[in-house]
C-alpha positions, 0 to 999 in steps of 0.5 A: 500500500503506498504511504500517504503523502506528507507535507514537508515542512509545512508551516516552516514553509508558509510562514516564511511565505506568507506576509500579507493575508490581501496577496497574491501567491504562488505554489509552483509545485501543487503536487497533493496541495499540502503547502496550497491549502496551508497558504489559503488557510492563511488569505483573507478574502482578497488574498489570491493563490496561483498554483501550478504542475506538471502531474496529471493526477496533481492537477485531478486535486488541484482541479478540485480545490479549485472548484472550491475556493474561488481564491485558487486557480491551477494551471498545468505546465511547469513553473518555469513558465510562470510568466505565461501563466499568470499573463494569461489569468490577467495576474500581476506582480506576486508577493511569494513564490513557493517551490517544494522541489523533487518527486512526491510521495505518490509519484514514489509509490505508485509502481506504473509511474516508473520512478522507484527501483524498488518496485517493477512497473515501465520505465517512464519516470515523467511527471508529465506522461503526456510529454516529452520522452520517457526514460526508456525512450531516452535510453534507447537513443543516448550515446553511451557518453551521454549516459556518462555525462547524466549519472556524472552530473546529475546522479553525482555517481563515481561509477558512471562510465562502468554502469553506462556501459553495461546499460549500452550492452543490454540495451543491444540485447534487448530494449529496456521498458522495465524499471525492474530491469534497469535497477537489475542492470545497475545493480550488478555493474555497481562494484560497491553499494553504499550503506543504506542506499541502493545501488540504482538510487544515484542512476535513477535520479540522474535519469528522472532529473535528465527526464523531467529537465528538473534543474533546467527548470529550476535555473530557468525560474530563479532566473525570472523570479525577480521580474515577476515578484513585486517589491517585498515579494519572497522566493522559498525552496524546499531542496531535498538534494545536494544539487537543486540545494547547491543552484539555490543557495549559489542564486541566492547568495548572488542576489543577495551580495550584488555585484562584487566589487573590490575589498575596503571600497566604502560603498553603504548598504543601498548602492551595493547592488544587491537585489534580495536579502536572505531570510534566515539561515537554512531551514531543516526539518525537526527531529519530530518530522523526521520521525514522523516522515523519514522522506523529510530528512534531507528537506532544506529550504531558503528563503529571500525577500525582494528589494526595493 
């Protein structure tokens, strides 16, 4: 039976979020509306909440909830073309922007979505199903270097080029549909397991990332946030691995320092530059919540404010 889905942080995240009960805010990640009916929760009658994402089923409750609350709208899409979507529903400046990044629970545990080693089900791996290539799409075309460069950069994983080779000489084989197959293959190439962790576990976030263009998205929409968040309006981010966690707090720390000039200029605080201002150190979850939801052991978030 798959696990209910647990929202991570959940009011660390709109209480950093949330400054004004009159605004207009978004969830970029609906996944199963945990954060977005935790915000509403907070709106007065004025306030407004836009929420999007690329699942069909999160956008089955998202669709819901909708109809519910006249303050919600959802669109489907990524929120990398955030400035689309709120163009296109007459919306304008926002006052926060909400991203609780990675796989849900749901997508985890539901064996025919194709993102878990762990149980067999075909090898898809896209949060969207209608679009784009799925896993096994793209491993039957790749080059081996290109296997190489994706478990490197994305999966951080030391024993790429041995694992991408076998993946090239099973493939030649036979086609590789079936994620049971493809953890089988990593598993035996794999010559030394981490404790605790599945030998496939790096490969199959390498993949999925390369996939669903997870880090693309996120550069493109830390990118623009500026421009669509009004003076004062915040950014969160819950990250739950090393490199979403690297390109947010890099942005941040940027945003935040401005233009870097040379040391012992006297330059007062409103020419240095800079564009946001960090909120708060790194926010993890509680013991408690670790308890309670193990998934949420490696949840970090960031927050920063717009400047005037």
């Amino acid at each position: 039976m798959a696990a209910p889905h647990e929202t991570v942080l959940l009011h660390e995240a709109v209480d950093s979020l949330v400054s004004s009960p009159a605004g207009l805010y978004v969830d970029g990640t609906f996944g199963r509306g945990g954060h977005s009916r935790e915000i509403l929760n907070r709106l007065d009658e004025s306030g407004r909440l836009f929420a999007c994402d690329k699942d069909e089923e999160a956008e089955r409750d998202a669709r819901k909830l909708e109809a519910e609350d006249s303050r919600f709208s959802f669109a489907r899409g990524s929120f990398a073309d955030l400035p689309v979507h709120l163009s296109e529903r007459g919306l304008g400046a926002v006052d926060g922007i909400l991203l609780d990044l990675g796989v849900s629970s749901p997508q985890l545990d539901q064996a025919e979505r194709g993102f878990s080693f762990q149980q067999d089900g075909p090898l898809d791996m896209r949060m969207d199903r209608g679009r784009g290539e799925s896993a096994a799409d793209w491993i039957a075309v790749a080059s081996e270097q290109e296997i190489i460069d994706v478990l490197r950069q994305y999966g951080e994983e030391r024993f790429a080029k041995r694992i991408a080779g076998a993946i090239v000489k099973a493939r030649s084989e036979t086609p590789l549909t079936r994620t049971a197959q493809l953890a089988a293959i990593v598993r035996e190439a794999h010559p030394r397991w981490e404790k605790h962790k599945h030998p496939a576990t790096r490969s199959f976030q390498a993949i999925r990332i390369r996939v669903n263009r997870e880090l693309d998205d996120l550069a493109d929409l830390l990118s623009l946030a500026l421009s669509v968040l009004a003076v004062g309006g915040r950014l969160v981010v819950i990250s739950f691995h090393s490199l979403e966690d690297r390109l947010v707090k890099r942005h941040l720390r940027d945003m935040s320092r401005g233009p870097q000039l040379p040391r012992n200029l006297p330059v007062r605080d409103a020419e240095s530059g800079a564009q946001m201002r960090l909120l708060g150190k790194a926010v993890r979850a509680s013991e408690a919540e670790v308890d309670e939801n193990p998934r949420s052991r490696s949840a970090i978030m960031r927050c920063a404010e717009k400047l005037a």
